[in-house]
C-alpha positions as CSV (number, residue, x, y, z in Angstrom):
1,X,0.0,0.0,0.0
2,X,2.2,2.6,0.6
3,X,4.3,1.7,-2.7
4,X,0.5,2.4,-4.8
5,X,0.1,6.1,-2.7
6,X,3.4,6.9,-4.8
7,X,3.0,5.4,-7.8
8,X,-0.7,6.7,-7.9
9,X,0.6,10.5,-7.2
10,X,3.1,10.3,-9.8
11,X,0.5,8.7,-12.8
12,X,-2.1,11.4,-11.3
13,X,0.4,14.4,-12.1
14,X,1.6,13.1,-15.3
15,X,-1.9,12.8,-16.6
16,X,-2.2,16.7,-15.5
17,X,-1.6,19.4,-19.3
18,X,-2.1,22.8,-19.0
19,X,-2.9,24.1,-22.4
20,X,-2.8,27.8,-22.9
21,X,-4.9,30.2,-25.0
22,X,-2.8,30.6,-27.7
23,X,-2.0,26.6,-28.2
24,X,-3.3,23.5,-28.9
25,X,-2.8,19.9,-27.9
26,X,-3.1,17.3,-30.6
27,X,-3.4,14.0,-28.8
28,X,-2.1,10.1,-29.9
29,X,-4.1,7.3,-28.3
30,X,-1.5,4.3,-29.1
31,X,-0.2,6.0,-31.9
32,X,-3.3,7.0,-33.0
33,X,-5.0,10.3,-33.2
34,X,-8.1,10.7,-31.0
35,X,-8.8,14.2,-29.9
36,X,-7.6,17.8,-29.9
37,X,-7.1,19.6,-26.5
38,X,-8.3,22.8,-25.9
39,X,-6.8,25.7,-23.8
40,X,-7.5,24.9,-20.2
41,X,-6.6,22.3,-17.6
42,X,-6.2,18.9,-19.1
43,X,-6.4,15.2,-18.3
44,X,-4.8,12.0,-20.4
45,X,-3.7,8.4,-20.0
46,X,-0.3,8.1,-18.9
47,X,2.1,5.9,-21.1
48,X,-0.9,5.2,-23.6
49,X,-1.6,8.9,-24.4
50,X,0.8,11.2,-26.2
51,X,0.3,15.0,-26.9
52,X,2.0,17.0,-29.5
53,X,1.5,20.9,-28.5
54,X,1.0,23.3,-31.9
55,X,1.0,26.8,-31.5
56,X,-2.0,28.7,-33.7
57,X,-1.1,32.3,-33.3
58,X,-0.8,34.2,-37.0
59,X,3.1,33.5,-37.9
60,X,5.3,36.0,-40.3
61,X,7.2,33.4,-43.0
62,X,10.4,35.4,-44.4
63,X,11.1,34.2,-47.6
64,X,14.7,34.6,-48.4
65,X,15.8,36.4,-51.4
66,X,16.3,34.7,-54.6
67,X,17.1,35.2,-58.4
68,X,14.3,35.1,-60.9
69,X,13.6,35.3,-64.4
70,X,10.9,38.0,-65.7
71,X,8.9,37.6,-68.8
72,X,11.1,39.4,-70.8
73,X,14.0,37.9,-69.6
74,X,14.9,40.5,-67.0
75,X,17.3,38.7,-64.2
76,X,16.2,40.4,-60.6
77,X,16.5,39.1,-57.0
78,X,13.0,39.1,-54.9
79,X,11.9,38.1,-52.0
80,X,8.7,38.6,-49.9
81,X,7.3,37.6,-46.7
82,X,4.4,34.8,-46.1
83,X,1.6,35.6,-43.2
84,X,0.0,32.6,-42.5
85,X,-1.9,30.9,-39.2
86,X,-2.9,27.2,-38.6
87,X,-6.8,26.8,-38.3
88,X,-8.0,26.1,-35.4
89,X,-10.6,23.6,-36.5
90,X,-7.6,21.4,-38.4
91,X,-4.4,21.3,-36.4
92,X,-4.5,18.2,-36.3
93,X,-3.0,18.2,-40.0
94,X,-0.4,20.3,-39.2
95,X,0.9,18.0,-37.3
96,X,-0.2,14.3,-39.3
97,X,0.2,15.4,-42.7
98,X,3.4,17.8,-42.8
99,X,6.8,16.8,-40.9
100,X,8.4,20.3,-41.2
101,X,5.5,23.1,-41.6
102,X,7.9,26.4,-40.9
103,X,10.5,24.7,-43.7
104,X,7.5,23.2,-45.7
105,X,6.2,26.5,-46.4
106,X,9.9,28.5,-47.0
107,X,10.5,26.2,-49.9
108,X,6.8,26.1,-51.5
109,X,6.5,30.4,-51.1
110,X,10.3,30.2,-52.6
111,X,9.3,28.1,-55.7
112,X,6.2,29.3,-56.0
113,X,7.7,32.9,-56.0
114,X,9.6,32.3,-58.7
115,X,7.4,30.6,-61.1
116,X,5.3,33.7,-60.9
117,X,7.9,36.5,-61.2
118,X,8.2,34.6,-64.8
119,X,4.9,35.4,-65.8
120,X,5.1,39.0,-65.5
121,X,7.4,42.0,-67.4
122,X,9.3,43.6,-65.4
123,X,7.6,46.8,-65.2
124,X,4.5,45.0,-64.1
125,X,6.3,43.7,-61.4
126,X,7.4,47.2,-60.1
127,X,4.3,48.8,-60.4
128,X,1.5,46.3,-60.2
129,X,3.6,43.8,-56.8
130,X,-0.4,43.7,-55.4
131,X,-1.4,41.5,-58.2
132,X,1.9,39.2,-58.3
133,X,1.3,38.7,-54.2
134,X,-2.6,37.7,-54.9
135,X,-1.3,35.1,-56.9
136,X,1.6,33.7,-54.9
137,X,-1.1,33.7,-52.2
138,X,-4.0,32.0,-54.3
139,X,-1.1,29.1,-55.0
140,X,0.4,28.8,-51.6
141,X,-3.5,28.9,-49.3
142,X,-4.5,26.3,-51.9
143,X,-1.4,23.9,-51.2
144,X,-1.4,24.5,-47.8
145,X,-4.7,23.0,-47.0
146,X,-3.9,19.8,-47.0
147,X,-1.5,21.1,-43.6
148,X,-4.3,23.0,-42.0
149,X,-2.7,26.3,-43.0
150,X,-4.6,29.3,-43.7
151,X,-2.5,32.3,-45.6
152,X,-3.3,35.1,-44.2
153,X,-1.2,37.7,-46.8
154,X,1.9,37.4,-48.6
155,X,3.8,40.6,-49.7
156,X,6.8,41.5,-52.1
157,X,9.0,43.2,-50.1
158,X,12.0,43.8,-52.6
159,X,12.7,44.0,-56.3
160,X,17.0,44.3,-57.0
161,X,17.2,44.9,-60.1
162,X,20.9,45.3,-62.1
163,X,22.4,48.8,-61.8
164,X,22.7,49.1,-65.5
165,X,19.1,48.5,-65.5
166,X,18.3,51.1,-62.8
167,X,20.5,53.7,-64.9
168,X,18.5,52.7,-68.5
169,X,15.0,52.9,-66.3
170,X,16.5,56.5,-65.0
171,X,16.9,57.7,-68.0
172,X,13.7,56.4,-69.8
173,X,12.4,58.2,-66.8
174,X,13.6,61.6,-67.6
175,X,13.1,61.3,-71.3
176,X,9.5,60.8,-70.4
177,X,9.1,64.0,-68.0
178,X,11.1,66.2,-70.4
179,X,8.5,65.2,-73.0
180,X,5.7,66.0,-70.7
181,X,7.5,69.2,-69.7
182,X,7.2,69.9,-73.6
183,X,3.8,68.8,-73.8
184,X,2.4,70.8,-70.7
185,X,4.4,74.4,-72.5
186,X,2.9,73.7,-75.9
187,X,-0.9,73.1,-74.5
188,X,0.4,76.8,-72.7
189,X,1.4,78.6,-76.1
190,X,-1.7,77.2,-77.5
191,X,-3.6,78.7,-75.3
192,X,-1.9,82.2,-74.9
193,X,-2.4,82.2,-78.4
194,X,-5.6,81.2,-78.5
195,X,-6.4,84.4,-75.2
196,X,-4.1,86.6,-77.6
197,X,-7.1,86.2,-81.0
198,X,-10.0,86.5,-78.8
199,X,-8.4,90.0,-77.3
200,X,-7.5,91.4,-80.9
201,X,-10.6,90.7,-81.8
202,X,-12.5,92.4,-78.5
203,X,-10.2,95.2,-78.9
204,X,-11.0,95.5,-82.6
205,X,-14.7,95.6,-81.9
206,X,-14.3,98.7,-79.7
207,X,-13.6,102.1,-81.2
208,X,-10.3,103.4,-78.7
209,X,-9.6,100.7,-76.6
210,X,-6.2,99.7,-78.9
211,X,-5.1,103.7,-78.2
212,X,-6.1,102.7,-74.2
213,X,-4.0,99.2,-74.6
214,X,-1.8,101.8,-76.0
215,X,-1.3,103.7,-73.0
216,X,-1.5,101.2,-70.4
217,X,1.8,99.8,-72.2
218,X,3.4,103.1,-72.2
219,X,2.9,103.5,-68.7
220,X,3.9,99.8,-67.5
221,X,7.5,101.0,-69.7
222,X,7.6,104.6,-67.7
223,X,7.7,102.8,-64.7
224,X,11.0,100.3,-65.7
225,X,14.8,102.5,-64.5
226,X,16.3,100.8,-67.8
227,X,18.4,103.4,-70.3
228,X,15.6,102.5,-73.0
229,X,14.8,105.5,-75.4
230,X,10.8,104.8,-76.3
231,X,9.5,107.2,-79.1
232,X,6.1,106.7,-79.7
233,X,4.2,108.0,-82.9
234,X,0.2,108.7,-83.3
235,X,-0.9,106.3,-85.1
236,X,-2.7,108.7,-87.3
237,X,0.7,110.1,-88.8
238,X,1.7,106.1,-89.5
239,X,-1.5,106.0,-91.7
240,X,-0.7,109.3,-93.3
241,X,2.7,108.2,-93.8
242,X,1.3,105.4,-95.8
243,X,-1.1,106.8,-97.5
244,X,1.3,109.1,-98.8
245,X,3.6,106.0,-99.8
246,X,1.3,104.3,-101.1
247,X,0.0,107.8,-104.0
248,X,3.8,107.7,-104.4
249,X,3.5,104.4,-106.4
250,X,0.3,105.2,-107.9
């Protein structure tokens, strides 16, 4: 009897798991899976029951840089990071049907990855990563399954590309604002120009306002300290000048 007290207190507190919130306790009953444990206090068969702990908090996957090969045969390094969680409902799978999950899901984000960055131009790449991620993570959540994964996001974090390449994309760059720049003053002459007939005209229409216009200039020149001589001339002796000109050759 007082060998059984023992032996009975120590089967009693190895049949004792604690299971905290953030885990969960995938159990073997002779090798075989039986239950899932939930956060809490937490009783099992010494000896015959075995429990594998798996932690389902949301875990950050960095996938390691790598070279791949764009669409039009661009070589760039790229690598991007994998958010993914194991689902509550099915962690038993994360632990029955994948040895190595953490390593599991490097290697299928890092070939995955790759066979994407293929399918797209480079350019795409750089300005449209959003679409490129949404289909590494379309690829990766539907593997991933079958281990009780969710993926949660996965994002491009870098594009390296060659610095010959960044020098050719600099200078397609300012090619293309200089021809904006050239753009954006020709719609502006256009447009003075454009300003410039419609005042003629106005001024045309009313008797005096060109000897007004007339003024207003010679007083916006009064007011400039350059040595500029100005002579101005009515412009009736300019027409009397050519009239006479013009009798000359008659």
């Amino acid at each position: 009897m007082e060998i059984l007290v023992p032996i009975l207190l120590v089967l009693a507190v190895l049949s004792i798991r604690i299971v905290v919130e953030y885990k969960r306790g995938v159990v073997f009953t002779l090798g075989k899976f039986t239950r899932t444990l939930k956060p809490g206090l937490r009783f099992i068969i010494p000896f015959i029951e075995t429990v594998k702990l798996v932690d389902i908090r949301e875990k950050a996957v960095d996938v390691p840089s790598q070279e791949a090969m764009t669409k039009d045969n661009i070589s760039c390094m790229i690598n991007a990071v994998v958010y993914y969680k194991i689902v509550d409902e099915e962690v038993e799978r994360s632990v029955i049907n994948i040895n190595n999950l953490h390593y599991a899901m490097v290697q299928f984000a890092q070939t995955t990855m790759r066979n994407i960055v293929g399918q797209f131009e480079l350019d795409e790449i750089l300005t449209n990563r959003d679409k490129a991620s949404e289909m590494i993570k379309a690829l990766v959540d539907e593997k991933s399954d079958d281990w009780g994964v969710k993926v949660i996001a996965v994002e491009l974090k870098d594009v390296i590309i060659p610095d010959s390449l960044k020098r050719t994309i600099g200078k397609q760059a300012e090619a293309e604002r200089e021809k904006r720049s050239k753009v954006i003053t020709a719609e502006g002459e256009m447009i003075a120009a454009e300003n410039l007939v419609k005042a003629a005209k106005m001024l045309a229409k009313a008797p005096g306002a060109l000897h007004l216009r007339t003024l207003q200039s010679i007083n916006d020149l009064s007011s400039d300290q350059s040595n500029t001589t100005i002579w101005m001339l009515p412009v009736e002796m300019m027409k009397a000048i050519e009239g006479m000109t013009k009798n000359d050759k008659l």
